[in-house]
C-alpha positions as CSV (number, residue, x, y, z in Angstrom):
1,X,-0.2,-18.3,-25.9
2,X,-2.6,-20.7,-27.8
3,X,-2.1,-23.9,-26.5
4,X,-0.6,-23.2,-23.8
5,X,-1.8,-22.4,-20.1
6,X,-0.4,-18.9,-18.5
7,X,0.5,-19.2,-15.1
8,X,-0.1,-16.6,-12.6
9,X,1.1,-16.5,-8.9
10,X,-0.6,-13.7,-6.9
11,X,1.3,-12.4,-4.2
12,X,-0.8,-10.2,-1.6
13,X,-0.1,-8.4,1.3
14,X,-1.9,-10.9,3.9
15,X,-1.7,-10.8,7.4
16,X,-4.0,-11.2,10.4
17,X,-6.1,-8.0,10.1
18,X,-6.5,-6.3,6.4
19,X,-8.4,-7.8,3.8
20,X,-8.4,-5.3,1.0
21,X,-5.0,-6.5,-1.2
22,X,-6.3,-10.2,-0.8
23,X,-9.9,-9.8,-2.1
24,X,-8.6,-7.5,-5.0
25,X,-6.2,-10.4,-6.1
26,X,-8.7,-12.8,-6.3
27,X,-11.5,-10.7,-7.7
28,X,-8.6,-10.1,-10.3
29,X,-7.9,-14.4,-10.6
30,X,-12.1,-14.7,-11.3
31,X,-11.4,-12.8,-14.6
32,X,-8.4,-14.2,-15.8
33,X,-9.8,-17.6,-15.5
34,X,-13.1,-15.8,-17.1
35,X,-10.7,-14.5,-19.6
36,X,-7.9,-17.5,-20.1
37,X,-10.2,-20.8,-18.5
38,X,-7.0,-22.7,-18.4
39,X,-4.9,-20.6,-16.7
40,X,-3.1,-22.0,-13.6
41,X,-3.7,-19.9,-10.7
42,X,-1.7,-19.8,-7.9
43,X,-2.0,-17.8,-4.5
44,X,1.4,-17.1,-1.8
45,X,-0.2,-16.4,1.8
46,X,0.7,-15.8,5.3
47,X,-0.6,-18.4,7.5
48,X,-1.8,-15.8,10.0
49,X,-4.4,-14.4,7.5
50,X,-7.9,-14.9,8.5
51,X,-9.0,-16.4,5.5
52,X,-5.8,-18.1,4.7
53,X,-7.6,-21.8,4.6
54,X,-10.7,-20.4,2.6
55,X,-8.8,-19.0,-0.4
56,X,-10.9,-20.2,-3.0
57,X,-7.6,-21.2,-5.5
58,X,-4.5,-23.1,-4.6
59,X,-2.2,-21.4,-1.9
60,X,0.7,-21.9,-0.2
61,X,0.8,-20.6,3.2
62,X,3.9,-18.9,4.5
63,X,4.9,-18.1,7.8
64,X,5.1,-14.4,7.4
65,X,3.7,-12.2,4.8
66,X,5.3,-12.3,1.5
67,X,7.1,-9.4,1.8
68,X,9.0,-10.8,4.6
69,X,9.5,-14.1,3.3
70,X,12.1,-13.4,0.8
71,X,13.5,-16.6,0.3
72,X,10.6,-18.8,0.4
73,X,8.4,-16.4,-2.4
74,X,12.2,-16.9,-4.5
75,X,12.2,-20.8,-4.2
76,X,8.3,-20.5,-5.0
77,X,9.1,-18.5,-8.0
78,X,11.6,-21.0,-9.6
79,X,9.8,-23.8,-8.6
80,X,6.3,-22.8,-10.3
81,X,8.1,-20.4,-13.3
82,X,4.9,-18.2,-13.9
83,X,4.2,-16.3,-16.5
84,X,2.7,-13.2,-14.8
85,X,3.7,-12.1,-11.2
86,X,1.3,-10.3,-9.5
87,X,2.7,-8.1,-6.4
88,X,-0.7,-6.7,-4.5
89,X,1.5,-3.2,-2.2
90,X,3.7,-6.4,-1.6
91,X,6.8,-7.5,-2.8
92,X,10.9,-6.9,-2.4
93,X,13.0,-5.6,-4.6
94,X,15.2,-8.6,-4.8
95,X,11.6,-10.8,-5.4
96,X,11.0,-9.0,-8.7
97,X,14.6,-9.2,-9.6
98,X,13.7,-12.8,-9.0
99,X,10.5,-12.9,-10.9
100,X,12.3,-11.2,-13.9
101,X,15.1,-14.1,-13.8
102,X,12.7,-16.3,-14.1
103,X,11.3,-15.1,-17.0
104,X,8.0,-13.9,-15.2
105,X,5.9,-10.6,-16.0
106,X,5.4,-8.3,-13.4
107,X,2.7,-6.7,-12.0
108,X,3.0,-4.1,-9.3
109,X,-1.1,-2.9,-7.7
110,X,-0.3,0.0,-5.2
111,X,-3.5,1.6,-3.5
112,X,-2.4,5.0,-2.4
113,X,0.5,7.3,-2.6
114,X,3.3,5.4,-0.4
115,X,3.0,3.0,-2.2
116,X,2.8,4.6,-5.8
117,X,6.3,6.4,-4.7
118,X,7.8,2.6,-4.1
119,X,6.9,1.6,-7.2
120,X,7.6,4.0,-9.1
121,X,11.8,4.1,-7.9
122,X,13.8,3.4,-10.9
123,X,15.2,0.3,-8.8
124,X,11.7,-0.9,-8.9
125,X,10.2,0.1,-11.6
126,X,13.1,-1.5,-14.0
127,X,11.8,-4.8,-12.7
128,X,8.2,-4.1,-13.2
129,X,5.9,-4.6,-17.0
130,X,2.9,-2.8,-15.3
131,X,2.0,-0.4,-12.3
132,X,-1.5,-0.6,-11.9
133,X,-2.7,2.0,-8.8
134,X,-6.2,0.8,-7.5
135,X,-7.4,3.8,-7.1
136,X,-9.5,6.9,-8.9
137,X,-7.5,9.6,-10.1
138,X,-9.7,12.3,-7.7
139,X,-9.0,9.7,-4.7
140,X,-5.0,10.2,-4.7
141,X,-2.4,13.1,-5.2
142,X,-1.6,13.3,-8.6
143,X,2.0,12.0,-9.3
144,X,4.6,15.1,-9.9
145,X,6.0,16.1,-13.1
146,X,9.3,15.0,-12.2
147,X,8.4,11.3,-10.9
148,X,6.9,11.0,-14.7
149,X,9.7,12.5,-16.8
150,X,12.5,10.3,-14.9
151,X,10.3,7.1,-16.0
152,X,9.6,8.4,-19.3
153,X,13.3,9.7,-19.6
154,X,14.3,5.9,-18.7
155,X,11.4,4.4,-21.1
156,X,9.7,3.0,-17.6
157,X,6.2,2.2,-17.2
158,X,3.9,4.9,-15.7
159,X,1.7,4.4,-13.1
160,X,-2.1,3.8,-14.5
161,X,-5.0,4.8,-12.0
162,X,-7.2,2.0,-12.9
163,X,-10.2,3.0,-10.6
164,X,-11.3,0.1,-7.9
165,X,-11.5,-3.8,-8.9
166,X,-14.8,-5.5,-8.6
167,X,-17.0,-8.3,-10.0
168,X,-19.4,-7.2,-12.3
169,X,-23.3,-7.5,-11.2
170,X,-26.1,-9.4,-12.6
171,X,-29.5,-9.4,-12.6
172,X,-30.5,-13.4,-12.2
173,X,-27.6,-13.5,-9.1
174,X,-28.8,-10.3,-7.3
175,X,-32.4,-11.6,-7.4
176,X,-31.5,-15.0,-6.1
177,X,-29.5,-13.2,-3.3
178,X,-32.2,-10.8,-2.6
179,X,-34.2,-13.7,-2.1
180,X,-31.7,-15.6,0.1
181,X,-31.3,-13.3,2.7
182,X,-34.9,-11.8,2.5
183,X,-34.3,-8.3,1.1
184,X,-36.1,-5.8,-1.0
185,X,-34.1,-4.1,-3.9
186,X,-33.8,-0.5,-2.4
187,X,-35.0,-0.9,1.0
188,X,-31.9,-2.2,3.1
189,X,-28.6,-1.2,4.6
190,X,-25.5,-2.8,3.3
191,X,-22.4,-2.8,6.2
192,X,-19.4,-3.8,5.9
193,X,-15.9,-3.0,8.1
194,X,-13.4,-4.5,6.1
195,X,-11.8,-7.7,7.4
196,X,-13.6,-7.4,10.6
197,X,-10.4,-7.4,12.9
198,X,-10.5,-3.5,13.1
199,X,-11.3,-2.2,16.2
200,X,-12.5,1.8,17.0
201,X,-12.0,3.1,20.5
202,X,-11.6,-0.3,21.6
203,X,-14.6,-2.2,20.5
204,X,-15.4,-4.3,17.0
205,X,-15.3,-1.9,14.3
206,X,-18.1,-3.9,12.4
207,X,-20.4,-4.3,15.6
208,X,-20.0,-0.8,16.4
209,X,-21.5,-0.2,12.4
210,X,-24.0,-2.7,13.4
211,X,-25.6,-1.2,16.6
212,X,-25.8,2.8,14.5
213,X,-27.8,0.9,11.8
214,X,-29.9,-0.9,14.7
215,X,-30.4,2.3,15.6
216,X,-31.5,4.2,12.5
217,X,-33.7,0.7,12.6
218,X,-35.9,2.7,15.3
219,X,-36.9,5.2,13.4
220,X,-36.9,4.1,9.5
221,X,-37.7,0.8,9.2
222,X,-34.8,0.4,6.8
223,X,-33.3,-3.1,8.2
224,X,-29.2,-4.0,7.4
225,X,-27.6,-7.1,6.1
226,X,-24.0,-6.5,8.1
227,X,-20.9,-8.7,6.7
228,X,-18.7,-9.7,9.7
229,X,-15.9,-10.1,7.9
230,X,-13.6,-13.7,8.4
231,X,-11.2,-12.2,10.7
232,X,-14.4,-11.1,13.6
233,X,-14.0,-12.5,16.4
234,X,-16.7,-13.1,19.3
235,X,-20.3,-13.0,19.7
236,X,-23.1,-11.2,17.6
237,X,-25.5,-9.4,19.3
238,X,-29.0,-9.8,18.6
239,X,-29.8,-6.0,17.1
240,X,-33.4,-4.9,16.1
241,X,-33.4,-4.7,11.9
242,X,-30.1,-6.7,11.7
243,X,-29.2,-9.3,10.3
244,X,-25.7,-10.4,10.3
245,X,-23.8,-12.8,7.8
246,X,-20.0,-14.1,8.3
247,X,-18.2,-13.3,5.1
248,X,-19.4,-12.5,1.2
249,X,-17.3,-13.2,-1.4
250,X,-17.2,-9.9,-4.2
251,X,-19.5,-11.3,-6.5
252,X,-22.1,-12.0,-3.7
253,X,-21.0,-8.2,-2.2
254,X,-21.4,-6.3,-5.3
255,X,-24.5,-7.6,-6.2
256,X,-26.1,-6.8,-2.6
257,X,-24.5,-3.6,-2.8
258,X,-26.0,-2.6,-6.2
259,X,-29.4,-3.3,-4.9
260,X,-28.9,-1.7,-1.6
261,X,-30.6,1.3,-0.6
262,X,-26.9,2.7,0.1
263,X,-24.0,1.6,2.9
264,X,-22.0,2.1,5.9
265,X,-19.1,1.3,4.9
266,X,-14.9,1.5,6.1
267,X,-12.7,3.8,4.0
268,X,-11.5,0.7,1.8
269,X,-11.9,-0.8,-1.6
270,X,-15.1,-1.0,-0.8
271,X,-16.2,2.2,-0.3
272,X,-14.6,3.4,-4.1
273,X,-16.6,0.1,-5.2
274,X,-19.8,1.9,-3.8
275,X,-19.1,5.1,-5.6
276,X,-18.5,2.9,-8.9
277,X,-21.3,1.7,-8.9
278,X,-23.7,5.3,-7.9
279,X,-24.5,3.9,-3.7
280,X,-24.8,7.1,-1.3
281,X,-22.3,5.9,1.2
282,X,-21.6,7.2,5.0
283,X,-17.8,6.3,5.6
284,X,-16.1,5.8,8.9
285,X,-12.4,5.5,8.6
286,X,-11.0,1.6,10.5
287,X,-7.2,2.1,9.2
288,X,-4.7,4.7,8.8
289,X,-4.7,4.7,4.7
290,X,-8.5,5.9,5.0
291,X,-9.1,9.2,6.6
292,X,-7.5,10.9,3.5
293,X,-9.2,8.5,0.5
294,X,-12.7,9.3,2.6
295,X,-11.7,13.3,2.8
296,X,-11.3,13.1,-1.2
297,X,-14.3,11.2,-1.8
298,X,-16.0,14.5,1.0
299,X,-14.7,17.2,-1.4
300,X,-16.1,15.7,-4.4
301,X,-19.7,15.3,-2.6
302,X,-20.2,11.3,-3.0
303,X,-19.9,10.5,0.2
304,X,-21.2,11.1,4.1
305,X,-17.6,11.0,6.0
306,X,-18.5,9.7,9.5
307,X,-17.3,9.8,13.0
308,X,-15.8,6.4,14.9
309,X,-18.1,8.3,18.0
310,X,-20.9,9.7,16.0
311,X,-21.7,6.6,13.3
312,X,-25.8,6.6,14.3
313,X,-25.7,10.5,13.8
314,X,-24.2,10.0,10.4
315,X,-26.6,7.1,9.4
316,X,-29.0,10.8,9.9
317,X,-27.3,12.6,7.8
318,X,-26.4,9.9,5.5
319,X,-30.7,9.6,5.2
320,X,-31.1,13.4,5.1
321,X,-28.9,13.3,2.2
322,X,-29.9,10.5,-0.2
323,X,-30.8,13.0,-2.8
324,X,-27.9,14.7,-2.9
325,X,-25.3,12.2,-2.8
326,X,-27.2,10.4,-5.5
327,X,-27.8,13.3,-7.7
328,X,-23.6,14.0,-7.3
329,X,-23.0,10.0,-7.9
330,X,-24.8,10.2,-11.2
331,X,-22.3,12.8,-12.2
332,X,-19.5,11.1,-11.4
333,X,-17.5,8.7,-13.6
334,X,-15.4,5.8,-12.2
335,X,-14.4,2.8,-13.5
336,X,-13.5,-0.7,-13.2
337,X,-10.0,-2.2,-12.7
338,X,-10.9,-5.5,-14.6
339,X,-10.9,-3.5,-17.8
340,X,-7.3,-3.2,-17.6
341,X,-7.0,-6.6,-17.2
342,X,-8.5,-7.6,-20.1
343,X,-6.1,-4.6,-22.0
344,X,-3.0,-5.8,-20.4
345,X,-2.7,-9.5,-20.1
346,X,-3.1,-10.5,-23.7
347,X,0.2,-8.0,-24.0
348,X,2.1,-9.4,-21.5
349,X,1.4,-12.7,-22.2
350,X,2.7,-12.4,-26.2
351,X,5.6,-10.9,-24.9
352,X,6.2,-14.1,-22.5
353,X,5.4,-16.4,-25.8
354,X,7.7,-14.3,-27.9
355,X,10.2,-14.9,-25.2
């Protein structure tokens, strides 16, 4: 492709609650631009999306997600003829059928088995160059010995557990953060509830994390920097040891979360970004994809799984812990999704230029 600039349209589920399949495409767009600086980067978005007018590359917003918005991701497609298609758990059949007319790549990300199983249908998976599944290998049911000899029979891609995607920490950023927001490396809380639209027994998800760390506060000293999240809505409470910030972007998160003294955390991306990276963790499931990624993160002993009524008595145990949890994490091996950008692009994009 020398001389040339790759195109790449990112197409993430986006709507007005979740979070995870957005911030995963762009922390994905930060290294392709790292990797190919003249790369054209392009994102497709639901209007309703939170953080729909803070993307921080071009978008066009649509008025549905882009799963739903057949014909409008179609006319997108032939209009802006990308090189590399990335569908984040989104995406019709007939769009990649599109994509492939076009002469695109495509990628398809799925984060747990649902979705695995929908790309991995031979009516699918015809249309798709790579199946990347954002997730550990211990974190999701292992694929059956069927599902992979009918792709390997039909000379179909397999689905790769690529482990989460994050930004990659360094040590002049962190410091400047830690700085920022008046931390100490080791002695804080990070808290985060996703996209900070989720609610738990009726009540702010993220202010309900807030108020157990106010409360293990009382008898630690250990303050909390809590992320709202851009889709909160209301009022922040003034909490004793809190300190609460709207939104972080994934370099800014990362590098806060590798100098935290560990999290409270939702059952997302960013919990298997904490275990990447060795953070004791207590987990309280905000979605219905979580309860089962947080049980397998239980059985292997990284995490503290937590209670939506009982979060301050699992910030307890989550402290009673520390020394366990770390002494598993240090044991435990799990990558980074941007290495397999870095593996796969360069392939894909040869392909396009032998095209």
């Amino acid at each position: 492709m020398e001389g040339k600039q790759p195109k790449f349209l990112f197409l993430p589920v986006s709507d007005a609650t979740g979070i995870g399949e957005y911030m995963r495409s762009v922390i994905i767009a930060d290294e392709i631009v790292r990797l190919y600086p003249e790369a054209q980067i392009h994102f497709l978005l639901s209007r309703e999306a939170p953080y729909a007018s803070s993307c921080p590359y071009p978008a066009t917003l649509l008025d549905d997600s882009p799963t739903l918005a057949v014909g409008a991701v179609c006319d997108f497609i032939s209009d802006f003829s990308p090189d590399v298609v990335l569908f984040d758990a989104s995406g019709r059949r007939s769009q990649l059928a599109h994509a492939k007319r076009c002469g695109a790549r495509v990628i398809f990300i799925s984060q747990h088995a649902r979705k695995r199983r929908r790309g991995m249908k031979l009516s699918r998976a015809r249309l798709t160059d790579v199946h990347w599944v954002a997730q550990p290998e211990f974190a999701i049911a292992p694929v059956s010995g069927f599902s992979r000899n009918k792709l390997k029979l039909f000379r179909l891609p397999q689905p790769v557990a690529t482990g989460p995607f994050f930004s990659r920490p360094t040590a002049s950023h962190q410091q400047a953060l830690l700085e920022q927001y008046g931390l100490e490396r080791n002695n804080y809380w990070l808290v985060n509830a996703g996209s900070g639209a989720h609610q738990l027994q009726g009540q702010s998800a993220v202010l309900k994390f807030a108020e157990a760390v106010s409360a293990s506060f009382a008898s630690s000293l250990v303050p909390a920097l809590v992320v709202l999240g851009p889709g909160f809505k209301g009022e922040t409470p003034s909490l004793p040891g809190v300190t609460f910030v709207p939104s972080l972007g994934n370099r800014d998160f990362i590098n806060l979360l590798e100098a935290a003294r560990g999290a409270l955390l939702s059952g997302g991306d960013g919990l298997l970004q904490a275990i990447a990276l060795k953070k004791p963790c207590l987990a309280v499931a905000v979605a219905k994809d979580q309860p089962l990624r947080i049980a397998a993160c239980m059985r292997m002993g990284l995490v503290v799984g937590g209670e939506a009524d009982a979060i301050s008595e699992g910030m307890v145990l989550l402290n009673a812990k520390l020394p366990e949890l770390k002494a598993a994490l240090s044991q435990h091996s799990c990558g980074n999704g941007l290495d397999w950008v870095g593996a796969e692009l360069p392939r894909l994009l040869d392909w396009k230029h032998a095209g």
